[in-house]
C-alpha positions in Angstrom: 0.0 0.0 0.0 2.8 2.2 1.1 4.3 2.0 -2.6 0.7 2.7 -4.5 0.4 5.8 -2.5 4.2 6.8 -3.1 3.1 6.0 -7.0 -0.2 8.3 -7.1 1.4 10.8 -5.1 4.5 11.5 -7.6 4.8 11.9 -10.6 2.0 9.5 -12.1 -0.6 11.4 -10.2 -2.8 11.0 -13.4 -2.8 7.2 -13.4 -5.7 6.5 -11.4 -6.9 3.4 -13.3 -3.3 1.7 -12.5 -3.9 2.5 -8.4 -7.3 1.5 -9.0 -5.7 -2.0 -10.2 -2.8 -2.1 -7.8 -5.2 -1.4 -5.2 -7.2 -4.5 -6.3 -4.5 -7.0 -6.7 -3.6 -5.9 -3.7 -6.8 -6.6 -1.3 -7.9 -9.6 -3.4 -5.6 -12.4 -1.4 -6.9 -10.6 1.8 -10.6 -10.9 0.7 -9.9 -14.2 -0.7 -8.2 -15.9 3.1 -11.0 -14.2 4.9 -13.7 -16.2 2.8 -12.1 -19.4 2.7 -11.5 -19.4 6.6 -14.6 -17.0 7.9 -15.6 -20.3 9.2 -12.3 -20.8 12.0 -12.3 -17.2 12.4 -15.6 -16.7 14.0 -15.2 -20.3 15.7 -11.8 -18.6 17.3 -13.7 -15.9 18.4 -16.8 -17.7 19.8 -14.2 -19.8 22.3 -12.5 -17.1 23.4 -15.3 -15.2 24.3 -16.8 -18.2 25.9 -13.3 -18.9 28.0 -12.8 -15.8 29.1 
């Protein structure tokens, strides 16, 4: 993130379709692990609140 906000704020600050891309490929991995594990996530969360 740090580099696609070095890259819009330079000297491609006209390239907004290429940060709109990075930006994408960049979140879609993130979006894709939460989908595939929502399931132990919110198991993990229901124990521990249940433990204490």
């Amino acid at each position: 993130m740090v580099g696609l906000y070095l890259f819009i704020t330079q000297t491609f600050a006209q390239s907004w379709g290429v940060f709109a891309a990075g930006a994408i490929i960049a979140a879609a991995p993130i979006a894709l692990i939460y989908v595939l594990l929502q399931d132990q996530i919110v198991g993990g969360l229901t124990v521990a609140a249940v433990r204490g």
